[in-house]
mmCIF file as gemmi writes it, N, C-alpha and C atoms, coordinates in Angstrom:
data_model
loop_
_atom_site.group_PDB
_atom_site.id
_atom_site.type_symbol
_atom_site.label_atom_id
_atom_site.label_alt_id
_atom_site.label_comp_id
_atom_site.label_asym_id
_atom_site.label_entity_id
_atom_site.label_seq_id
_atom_site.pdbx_PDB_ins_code
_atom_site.Cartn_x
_atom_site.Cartn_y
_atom_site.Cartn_z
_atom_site.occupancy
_atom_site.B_iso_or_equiv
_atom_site.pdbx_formal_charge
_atom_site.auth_seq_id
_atom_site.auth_asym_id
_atom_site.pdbx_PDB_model_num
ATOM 1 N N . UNK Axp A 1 ? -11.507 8.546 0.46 1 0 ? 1 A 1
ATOM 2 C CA . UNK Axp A 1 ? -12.262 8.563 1.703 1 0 ? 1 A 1
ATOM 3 C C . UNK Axp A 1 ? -11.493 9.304 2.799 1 0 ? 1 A 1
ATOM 4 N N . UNK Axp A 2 ? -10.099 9.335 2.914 1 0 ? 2 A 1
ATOM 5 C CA . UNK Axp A 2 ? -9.28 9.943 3.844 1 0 ? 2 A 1
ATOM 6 C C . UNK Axp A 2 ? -9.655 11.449 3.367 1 0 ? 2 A 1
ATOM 7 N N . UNK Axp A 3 ? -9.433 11.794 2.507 1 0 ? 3 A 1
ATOM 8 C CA . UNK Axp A 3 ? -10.095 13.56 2.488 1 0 ? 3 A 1
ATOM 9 C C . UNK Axp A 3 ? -11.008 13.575 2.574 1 0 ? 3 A 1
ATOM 10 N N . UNK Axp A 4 ? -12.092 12.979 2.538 1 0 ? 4 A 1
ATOM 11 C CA . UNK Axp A 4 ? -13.356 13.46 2.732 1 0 ? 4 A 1
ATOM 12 C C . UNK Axp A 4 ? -13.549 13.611 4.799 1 0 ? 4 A 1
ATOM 13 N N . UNK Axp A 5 ? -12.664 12.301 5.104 1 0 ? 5 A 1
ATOM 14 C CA . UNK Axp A 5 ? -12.906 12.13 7.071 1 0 ? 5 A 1
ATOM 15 C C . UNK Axp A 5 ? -11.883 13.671 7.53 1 0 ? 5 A 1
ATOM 16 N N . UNK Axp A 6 ? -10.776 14.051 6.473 1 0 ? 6 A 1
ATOM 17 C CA . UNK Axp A 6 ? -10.282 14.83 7.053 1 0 ? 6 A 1
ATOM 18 C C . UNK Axp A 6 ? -10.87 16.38 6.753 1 0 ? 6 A 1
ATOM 19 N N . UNK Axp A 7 ? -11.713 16.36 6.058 1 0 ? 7 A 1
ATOM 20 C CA . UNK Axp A 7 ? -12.193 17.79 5.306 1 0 ? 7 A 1
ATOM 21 C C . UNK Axp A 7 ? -13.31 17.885 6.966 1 0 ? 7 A 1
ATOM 22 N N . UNK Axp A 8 ? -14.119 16.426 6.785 1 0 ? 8 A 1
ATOM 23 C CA . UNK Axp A 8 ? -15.801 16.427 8.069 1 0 ? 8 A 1
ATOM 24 C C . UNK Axp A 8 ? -14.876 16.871 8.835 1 0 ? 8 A 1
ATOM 25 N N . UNK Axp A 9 ? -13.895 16.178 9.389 1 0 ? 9 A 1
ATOM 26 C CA . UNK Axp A 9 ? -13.098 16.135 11.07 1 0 ? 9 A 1
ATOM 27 C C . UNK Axp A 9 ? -12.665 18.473 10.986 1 0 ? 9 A 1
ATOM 28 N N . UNK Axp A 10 ? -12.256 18.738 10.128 1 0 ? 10 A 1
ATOM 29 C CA . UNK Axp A 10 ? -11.888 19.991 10.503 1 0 ? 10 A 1
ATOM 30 C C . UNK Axp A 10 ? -13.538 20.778 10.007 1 0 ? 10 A 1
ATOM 31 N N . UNK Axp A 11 ? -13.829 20.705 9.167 1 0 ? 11 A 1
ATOM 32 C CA . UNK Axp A 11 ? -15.107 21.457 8.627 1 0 ? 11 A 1
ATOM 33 C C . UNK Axp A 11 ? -16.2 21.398 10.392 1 0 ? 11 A 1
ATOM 34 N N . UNK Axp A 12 ? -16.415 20.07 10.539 1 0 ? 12 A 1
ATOM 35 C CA . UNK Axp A 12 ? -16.933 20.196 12.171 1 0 ? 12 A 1
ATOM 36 C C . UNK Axp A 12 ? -16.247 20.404 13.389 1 0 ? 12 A 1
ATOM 37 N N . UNK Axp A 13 ? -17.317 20.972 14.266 1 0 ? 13 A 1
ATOM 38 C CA . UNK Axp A 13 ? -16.203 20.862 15.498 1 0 ? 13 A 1
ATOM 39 C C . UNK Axp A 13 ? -16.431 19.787 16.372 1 0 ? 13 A 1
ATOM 40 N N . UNK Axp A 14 ? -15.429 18.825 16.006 1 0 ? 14 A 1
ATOM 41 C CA . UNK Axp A 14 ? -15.749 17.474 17.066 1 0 ? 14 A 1
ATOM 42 C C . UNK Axp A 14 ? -14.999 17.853 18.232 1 0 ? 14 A 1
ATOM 43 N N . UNK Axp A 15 ? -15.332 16.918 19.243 1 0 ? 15 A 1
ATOM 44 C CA . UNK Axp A 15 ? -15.132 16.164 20.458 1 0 ? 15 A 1
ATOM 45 C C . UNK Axp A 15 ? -13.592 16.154 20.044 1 0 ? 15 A 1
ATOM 46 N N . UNK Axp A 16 ? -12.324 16.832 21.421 1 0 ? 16 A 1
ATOM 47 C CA . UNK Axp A 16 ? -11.328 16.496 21.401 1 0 ? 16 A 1
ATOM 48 C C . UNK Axp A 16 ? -10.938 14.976 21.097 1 0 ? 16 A 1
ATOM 49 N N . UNK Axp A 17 ? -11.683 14.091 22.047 1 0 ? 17 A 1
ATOM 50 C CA . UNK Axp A 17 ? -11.429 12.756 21.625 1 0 ? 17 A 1
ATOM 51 C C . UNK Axp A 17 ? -11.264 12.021 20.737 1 0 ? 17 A 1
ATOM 52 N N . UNK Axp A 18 ? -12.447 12.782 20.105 1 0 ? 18 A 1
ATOM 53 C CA . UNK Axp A 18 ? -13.142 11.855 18.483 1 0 ? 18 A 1
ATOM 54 C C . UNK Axp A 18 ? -11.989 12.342 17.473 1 0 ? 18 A 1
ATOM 55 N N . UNK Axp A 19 ? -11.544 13.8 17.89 1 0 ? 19 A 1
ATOM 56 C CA . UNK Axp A 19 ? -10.792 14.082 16.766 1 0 ? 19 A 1
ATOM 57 C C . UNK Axp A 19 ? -9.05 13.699 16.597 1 0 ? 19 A 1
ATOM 58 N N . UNK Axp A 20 ? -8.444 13.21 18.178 1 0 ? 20 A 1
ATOM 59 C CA . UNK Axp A 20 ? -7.455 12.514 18.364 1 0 ? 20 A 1
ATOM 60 C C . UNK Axp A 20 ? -7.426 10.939 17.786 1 0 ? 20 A 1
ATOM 61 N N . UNK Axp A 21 ? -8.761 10.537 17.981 1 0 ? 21 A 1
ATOM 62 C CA . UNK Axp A 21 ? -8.984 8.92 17.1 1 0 ? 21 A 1
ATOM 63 C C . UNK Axp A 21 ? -8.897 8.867 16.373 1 0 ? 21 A 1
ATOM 64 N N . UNK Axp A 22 ? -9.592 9.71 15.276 1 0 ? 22 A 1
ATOM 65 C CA . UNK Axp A 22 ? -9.247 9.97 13.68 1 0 ? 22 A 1
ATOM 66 C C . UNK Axp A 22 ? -8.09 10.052 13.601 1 0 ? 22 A 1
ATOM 67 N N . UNK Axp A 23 ? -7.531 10.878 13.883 1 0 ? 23 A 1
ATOM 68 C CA . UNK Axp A 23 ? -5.973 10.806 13.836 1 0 ? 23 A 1
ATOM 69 C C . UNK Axp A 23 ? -5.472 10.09 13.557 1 0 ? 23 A 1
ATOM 70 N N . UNK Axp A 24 ? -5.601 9.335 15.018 1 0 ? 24 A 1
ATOM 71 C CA . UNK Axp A 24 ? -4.835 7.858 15.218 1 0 ? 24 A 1
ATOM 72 C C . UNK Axp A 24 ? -5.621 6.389 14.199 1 0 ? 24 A 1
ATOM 73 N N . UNK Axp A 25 ? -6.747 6.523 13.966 1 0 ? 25 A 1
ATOM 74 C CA . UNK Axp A 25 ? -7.073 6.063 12.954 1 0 ? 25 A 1
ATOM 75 C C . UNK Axp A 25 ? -6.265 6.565 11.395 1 0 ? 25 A 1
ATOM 76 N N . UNK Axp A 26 ? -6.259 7.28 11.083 1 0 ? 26 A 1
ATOM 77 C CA . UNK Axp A 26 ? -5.467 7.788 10.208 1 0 ? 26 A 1
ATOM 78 C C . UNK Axp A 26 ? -3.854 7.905 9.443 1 0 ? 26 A 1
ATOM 79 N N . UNK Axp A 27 ? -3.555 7.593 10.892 1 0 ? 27 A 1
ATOM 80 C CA . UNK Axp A 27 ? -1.773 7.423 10.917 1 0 ? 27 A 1
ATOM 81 C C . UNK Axp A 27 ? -1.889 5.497 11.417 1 0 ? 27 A 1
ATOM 82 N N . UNK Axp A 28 ? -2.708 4.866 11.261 1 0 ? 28 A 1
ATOM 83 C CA . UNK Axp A 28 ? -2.92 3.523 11.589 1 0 ? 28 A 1
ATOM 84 C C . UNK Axp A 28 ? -2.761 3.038 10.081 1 0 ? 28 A 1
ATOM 85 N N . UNK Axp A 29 ? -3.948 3.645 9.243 1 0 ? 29 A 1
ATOM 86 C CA . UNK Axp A 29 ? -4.206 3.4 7.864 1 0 ? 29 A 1
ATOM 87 C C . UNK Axp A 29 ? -3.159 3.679 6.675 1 0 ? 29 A 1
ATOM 88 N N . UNK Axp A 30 ? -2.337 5.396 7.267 1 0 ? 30 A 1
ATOM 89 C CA . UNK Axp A 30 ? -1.036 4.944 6.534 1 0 ? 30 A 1
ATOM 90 C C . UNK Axp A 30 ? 0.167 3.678 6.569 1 0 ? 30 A 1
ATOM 91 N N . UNK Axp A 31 ? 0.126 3.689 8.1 1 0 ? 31 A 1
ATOM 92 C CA . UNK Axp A 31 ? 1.148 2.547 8.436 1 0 ? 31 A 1
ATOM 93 C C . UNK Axp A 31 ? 0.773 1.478 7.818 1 0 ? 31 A 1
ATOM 94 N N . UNK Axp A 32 ? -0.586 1.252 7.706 1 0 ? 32 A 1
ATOM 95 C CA . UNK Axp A 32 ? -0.777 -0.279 6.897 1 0 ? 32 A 1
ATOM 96 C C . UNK Axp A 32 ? -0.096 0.146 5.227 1 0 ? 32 A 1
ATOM 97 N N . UNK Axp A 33 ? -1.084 0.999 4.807 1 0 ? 33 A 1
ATOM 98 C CA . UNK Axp A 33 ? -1.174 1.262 3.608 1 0 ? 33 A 1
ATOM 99 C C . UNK Axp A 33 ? 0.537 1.258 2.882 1 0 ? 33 A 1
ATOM 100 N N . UNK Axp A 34 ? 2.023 1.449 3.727 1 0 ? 34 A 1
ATOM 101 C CA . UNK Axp A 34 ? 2.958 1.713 3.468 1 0 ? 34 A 1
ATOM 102 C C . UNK Axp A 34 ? 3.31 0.145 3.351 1 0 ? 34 A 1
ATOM 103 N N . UNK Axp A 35 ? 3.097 -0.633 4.287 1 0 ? 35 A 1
ATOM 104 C CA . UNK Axp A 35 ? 3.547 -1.65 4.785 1 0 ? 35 A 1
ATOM 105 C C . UNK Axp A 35 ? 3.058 -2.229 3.309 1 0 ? 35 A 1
ATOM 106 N N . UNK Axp A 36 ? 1.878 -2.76 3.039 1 0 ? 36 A 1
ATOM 107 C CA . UNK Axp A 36 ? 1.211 -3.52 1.899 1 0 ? 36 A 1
ATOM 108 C C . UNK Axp A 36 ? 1.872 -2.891 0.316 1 0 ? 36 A 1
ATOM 109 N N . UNK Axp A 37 ? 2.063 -1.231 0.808 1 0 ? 37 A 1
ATOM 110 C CA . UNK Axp A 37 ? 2.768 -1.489 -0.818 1 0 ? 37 A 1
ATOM 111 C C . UNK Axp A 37 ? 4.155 -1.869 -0.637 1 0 ? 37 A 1
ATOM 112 N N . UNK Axp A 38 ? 4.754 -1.61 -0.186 1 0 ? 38 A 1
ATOM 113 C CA . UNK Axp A 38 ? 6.529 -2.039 0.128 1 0 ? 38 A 1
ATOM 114 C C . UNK Axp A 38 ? 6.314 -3.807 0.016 1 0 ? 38 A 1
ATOM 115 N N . UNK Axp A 39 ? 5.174 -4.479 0.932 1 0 ? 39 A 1
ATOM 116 C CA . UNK Axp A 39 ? 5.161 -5.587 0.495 1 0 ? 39 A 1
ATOM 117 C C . UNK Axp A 39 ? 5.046 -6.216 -1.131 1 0 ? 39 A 1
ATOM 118 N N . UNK Axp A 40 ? 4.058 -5.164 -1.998 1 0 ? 40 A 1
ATOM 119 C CA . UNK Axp A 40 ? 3.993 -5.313 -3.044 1 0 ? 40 A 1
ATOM 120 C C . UNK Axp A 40 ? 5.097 -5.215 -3.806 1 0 ? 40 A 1
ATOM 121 N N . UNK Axp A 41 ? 5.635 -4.228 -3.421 1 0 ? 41 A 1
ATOM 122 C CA . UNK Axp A 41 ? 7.085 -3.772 -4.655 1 0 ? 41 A 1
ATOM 123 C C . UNK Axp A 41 ? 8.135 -5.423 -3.922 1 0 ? 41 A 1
ATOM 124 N N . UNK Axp A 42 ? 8.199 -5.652 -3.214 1 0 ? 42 A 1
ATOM 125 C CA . UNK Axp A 42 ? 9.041 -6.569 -3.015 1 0 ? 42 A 1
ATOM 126 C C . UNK Axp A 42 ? 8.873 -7.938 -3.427 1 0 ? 42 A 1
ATOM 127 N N . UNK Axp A 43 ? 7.481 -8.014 -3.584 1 0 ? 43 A 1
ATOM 128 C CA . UNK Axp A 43 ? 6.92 -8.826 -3.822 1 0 ? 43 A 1
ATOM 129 C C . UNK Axp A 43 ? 6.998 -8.955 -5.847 1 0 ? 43 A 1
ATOM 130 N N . UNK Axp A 44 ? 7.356 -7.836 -5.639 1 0 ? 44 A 1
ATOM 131 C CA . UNK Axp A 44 ? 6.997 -7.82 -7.542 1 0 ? 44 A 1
ATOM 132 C C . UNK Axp A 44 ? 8.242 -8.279 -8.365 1 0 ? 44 A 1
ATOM 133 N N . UNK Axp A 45 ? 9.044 -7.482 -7.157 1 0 ? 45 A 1
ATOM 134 C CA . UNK Axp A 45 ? 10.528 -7.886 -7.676 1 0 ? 45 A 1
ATOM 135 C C . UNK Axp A 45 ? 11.43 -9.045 -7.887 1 0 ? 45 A 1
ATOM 136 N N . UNK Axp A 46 ? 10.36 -9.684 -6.682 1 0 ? 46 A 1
ATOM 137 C CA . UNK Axp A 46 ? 11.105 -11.528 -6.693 1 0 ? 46 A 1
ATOM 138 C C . UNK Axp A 46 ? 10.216 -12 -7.76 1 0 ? 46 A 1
ATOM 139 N N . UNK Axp A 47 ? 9.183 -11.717 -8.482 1 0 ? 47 A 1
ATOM 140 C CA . UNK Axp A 47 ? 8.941 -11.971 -9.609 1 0 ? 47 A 1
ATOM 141 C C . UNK Axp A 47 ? 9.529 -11.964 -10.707 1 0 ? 47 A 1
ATOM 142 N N . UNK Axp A 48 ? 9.719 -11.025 -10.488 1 0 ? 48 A 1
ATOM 143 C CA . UNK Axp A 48 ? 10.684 -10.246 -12.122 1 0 ? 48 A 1
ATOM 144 C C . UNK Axp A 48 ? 11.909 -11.032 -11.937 1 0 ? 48 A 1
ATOM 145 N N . UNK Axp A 49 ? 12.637 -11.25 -10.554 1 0 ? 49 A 1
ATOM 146 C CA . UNK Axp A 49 ? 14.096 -12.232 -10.814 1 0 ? 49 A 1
ATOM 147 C C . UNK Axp A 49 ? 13.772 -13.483 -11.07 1 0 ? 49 A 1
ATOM 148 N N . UNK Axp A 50 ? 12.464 -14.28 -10.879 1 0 ? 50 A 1
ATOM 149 C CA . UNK Axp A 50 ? 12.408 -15.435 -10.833 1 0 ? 50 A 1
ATOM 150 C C . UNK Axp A 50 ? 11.804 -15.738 -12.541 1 0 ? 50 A 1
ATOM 151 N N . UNK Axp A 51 ? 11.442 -14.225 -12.95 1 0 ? 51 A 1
ATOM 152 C CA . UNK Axp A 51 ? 10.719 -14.394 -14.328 1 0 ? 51 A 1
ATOM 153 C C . UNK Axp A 51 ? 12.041 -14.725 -15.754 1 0 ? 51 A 1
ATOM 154 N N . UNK Axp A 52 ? 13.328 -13.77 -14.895 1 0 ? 52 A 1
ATOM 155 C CA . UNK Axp A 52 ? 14.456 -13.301 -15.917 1 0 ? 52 A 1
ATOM 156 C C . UNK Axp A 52 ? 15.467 -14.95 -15.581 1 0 ? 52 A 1
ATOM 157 N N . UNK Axp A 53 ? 15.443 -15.212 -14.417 1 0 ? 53 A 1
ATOM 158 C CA . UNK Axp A 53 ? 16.079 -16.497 -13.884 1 0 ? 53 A 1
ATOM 159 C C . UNK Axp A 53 ? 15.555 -17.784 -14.899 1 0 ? 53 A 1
ATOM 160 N N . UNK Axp A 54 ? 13.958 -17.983 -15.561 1 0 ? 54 A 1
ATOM 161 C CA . UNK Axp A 54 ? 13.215 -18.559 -15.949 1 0 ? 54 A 1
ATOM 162 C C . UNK Axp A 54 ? 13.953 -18.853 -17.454 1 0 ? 54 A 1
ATOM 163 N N . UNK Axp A 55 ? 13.839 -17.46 -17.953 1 0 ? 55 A 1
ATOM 164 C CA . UNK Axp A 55 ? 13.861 -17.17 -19.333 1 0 ? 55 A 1
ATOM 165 C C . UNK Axp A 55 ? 15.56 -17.366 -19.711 1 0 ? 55 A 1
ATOM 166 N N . UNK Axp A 56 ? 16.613 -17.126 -18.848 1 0 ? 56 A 1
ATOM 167 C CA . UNK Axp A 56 ? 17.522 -17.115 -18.812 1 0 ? 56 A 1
ATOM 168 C C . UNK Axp A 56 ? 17.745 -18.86 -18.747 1 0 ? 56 A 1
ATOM 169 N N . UNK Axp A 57 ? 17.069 -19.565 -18.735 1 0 ? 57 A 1
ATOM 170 C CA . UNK Axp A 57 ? 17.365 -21.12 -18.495 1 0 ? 57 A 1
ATOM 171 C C . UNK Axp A 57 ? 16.706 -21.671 -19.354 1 0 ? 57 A 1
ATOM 172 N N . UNK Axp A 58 ? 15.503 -21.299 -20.161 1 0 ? 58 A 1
ATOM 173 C CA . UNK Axp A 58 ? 14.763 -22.314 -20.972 1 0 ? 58 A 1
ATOM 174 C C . UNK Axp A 58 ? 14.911 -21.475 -22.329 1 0 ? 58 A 1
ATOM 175 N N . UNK Axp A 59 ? 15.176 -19.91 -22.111 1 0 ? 59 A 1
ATOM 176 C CA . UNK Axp A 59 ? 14.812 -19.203 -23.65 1 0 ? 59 A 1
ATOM 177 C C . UNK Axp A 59 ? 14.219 -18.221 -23.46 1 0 ? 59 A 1
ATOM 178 N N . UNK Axp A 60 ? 13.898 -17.198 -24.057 1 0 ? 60 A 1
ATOM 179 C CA . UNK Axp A 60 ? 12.139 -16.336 -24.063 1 0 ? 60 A 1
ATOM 180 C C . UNK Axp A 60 ? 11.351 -16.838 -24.815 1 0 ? 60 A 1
ATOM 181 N N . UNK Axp A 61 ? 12.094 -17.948 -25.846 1 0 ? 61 A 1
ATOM 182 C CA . UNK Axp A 61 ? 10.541 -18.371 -26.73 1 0 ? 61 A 1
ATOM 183 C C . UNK Axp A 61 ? 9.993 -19.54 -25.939 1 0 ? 61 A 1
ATOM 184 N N . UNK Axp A 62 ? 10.303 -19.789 -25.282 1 0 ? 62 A 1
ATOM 185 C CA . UNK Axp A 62 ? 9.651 -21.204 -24.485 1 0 ? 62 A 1
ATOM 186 C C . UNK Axp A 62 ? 9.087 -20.45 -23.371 1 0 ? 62 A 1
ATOM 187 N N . UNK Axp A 63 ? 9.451 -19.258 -22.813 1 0 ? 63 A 1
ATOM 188 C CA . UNK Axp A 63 ? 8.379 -18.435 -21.454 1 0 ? 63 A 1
ATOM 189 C C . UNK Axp A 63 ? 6.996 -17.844 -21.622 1 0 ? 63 A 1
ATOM 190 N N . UNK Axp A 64 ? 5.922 -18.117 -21.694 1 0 ? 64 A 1
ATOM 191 C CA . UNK Axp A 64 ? 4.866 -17.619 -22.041 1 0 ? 64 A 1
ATOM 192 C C . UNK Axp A 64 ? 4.255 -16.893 -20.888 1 0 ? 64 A 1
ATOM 193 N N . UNK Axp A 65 ? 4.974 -15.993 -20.279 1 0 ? 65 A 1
ATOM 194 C CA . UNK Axp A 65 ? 4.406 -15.099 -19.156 1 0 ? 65 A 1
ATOM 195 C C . UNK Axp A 65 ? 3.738 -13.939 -19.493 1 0 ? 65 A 1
């Protein structure tokens, strides 16, 4: 969807305004979008220690993850 708003936004000629919002809409949506995966990878990783922490205490044949 971001290439398609950025293909309309230059293909038309908008409104200085409209086309500074997009923008800023745009550099809003990366900032999230960075934030949620970094949350993910960090998030994945205290998995994986808490998965190896698991297996490391009961076995791998007793972990059914």
């Amino acid at each position: 969807m971001r290439s398609e708003l950025r293909k309309f936004s230059s293909d038309v000629n908008l409104d200085p305004d409209i086309q500074a919002a997009l923008k800023q809409m745009d550099s809003m949506w990366t900032a999230c979008w960075r934030k949620f995966k970094n949350t993910m990878e960090e998030e994945g990783a205290v998995i994986l220690v808490q998965k190896e922490l698991l297996m490391s205490a009961v076995g791998p044949s007793d972990v059914n993850v």
